[in-house]
C-alpha positions in Angstrom: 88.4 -10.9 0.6 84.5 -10.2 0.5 82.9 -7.4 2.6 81.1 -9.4 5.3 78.1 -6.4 5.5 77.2 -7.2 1.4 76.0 -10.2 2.6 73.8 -9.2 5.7 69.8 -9.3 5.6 68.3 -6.1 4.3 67.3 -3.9 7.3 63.5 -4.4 7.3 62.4 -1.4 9.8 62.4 0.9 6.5 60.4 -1.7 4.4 56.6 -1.2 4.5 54.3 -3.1 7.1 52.0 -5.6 5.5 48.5 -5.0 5.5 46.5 -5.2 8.6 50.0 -4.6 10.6 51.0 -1.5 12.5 52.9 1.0 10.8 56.8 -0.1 10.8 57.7 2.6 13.8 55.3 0.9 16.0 57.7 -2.2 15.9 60.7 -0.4 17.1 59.0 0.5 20.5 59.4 -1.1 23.9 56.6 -3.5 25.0 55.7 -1.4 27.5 55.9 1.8 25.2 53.8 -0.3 22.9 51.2 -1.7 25.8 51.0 2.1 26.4 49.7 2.6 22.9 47.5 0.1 23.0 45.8 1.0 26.2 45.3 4.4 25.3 43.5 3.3 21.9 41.5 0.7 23.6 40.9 3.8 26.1 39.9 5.5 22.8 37.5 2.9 20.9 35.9 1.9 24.8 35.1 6.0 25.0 33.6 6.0 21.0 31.4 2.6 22.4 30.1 4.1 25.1 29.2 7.5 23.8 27.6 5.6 20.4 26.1 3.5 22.9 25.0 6.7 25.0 23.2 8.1 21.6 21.5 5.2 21.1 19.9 5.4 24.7 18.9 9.0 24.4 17.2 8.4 20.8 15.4 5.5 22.0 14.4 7.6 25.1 13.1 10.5 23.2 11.3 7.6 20.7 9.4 6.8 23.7 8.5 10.1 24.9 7.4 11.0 21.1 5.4 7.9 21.2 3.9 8.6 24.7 3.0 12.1 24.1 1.2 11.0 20.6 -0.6 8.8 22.6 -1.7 11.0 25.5 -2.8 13.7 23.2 -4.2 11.5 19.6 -7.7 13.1 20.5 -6.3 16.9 20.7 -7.8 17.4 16.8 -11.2 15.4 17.7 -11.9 17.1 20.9 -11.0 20.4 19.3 -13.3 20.0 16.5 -16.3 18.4 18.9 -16.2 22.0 21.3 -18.1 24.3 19.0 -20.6 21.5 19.1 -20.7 21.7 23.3 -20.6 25.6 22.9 -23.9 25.2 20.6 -25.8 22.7 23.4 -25.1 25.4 25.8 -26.5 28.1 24.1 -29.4 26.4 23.7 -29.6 25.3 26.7 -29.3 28.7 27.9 -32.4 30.5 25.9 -35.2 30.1 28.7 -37.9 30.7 26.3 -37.5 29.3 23.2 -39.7 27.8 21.3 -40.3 24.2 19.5 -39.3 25.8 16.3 -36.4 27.4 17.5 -35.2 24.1 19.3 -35.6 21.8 16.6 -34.0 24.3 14.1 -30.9 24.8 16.3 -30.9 21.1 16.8 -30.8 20.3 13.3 -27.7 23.5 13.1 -26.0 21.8 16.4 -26.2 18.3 14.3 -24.6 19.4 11.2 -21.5 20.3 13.5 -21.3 17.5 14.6 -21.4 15.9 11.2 -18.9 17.9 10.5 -16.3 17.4 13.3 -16.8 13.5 12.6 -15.7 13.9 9.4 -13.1 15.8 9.4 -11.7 13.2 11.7 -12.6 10.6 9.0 -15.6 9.0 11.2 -18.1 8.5 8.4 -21.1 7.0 8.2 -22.6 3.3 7.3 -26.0 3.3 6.6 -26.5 1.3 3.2 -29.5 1.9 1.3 -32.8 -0.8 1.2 -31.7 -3.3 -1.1 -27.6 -3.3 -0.9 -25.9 -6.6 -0.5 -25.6 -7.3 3.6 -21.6 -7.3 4.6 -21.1 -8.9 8.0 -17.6 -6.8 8.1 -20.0 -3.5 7.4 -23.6 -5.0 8.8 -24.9 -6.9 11.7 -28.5 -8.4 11.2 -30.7 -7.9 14.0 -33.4 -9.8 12.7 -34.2 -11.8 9.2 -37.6 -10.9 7.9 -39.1 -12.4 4.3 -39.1 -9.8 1.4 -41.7 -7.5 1.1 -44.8 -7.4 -0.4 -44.6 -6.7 -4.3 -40.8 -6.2 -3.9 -38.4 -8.2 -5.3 -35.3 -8.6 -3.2 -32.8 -10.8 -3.1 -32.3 -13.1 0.2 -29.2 -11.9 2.1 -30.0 -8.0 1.3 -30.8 -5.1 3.6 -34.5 -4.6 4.2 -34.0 -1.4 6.9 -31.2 0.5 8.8 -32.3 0.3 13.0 -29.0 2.1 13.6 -26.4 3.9 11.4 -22.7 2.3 12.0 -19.3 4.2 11.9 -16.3 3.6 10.4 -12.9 5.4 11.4 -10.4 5.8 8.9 -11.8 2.5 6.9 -11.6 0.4 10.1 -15.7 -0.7 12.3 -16.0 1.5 14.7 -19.8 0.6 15.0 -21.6 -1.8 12.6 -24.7 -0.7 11.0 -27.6 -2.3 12.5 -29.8 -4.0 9.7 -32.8 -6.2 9.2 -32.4 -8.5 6.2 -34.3 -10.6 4.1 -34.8 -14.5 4.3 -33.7 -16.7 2.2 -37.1 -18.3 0.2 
């Protein structure tokens, strides 16, 4: 006579759980054991969400206040660099006495701050030379006038500067104020 327990199904609870399954001890527990389990790592992944989420909400915030605070003080370096200029006026403007000389020559000192501070803020200067090519990106022509007399110029090109133009970090601030030649 056979053994009837040779021919019973292998006990599975020792075999490995297929991928993707919980582990083979998680099977043996009640349904409410396992609900339990299952709460407490929803509990788990709903507490990693919200504190990711949390992160995200403080490093936007801080973004903003970066942002805000670039804004508010962008002109910090350019007013810094424009005070020894106010400082110069006002010494000027404090010598009761002084003479034409002495006002044109601090003039010409106060200028060449000022120069300065626009530069190293990378506002430079656009006043083309008689002659150059006229660039309505660069130029705007306040008047057209023919060439002159025993100069030959091609139509279209700067004849005088009325007013320098800026530029600010290679964008217009100002265009340069030209008169330019007619066409013949």
């Amino acid at each position: 006579m056979e053994n009837p327990q040779e021919h019973q199904a292998p006990d599975m609870t020792d075999a490995p759980a297929p991928a993707g399954t919980e582990s083979a001890p998680a099977q043996n527990l009640s349904p409410e054991q396992r609900l339990a389990e299952l709460e407490a790592k929803h509990a788990e992944v709903a507490d990693a969400y919200l504190r990711a989420k949390a992160e995200s909400e403080n490093t936007r915030r801080r973004a903003d206040e970066e942002m805000s605070k670039a804004r508010k003080f962008a002109v910090e370096g350019f007013a810094d660099s424009l005070l020894p200029v106010k400082d110069s006026l006002e010494a000027a403007l404090a010598i009761e006495n002084a003479t034409a000389e002495q006002l044109r020559e601090g003039t010409h000192a106060t200028l060449r701050q000022l120069t300065a501070a626009l530069e190293r803020n990378k506002v430079l200067e656009i006043a083309p030379p008689a002659g150059t090519k006229f660039d309505p990106h660069q130029h705007q022509a306040i008047s057209v006038v023919p060439a002159p007399e025993g100069i030959e110029q091609e139509a279209g090109t700067i004849v005088a500067v009325l007013q320098k133009g800026y530029l600010i970090a290679d964008r217009v601030l100002r265009p340069a104020l030209v008169t330019v030649t007619a066409p013949s």
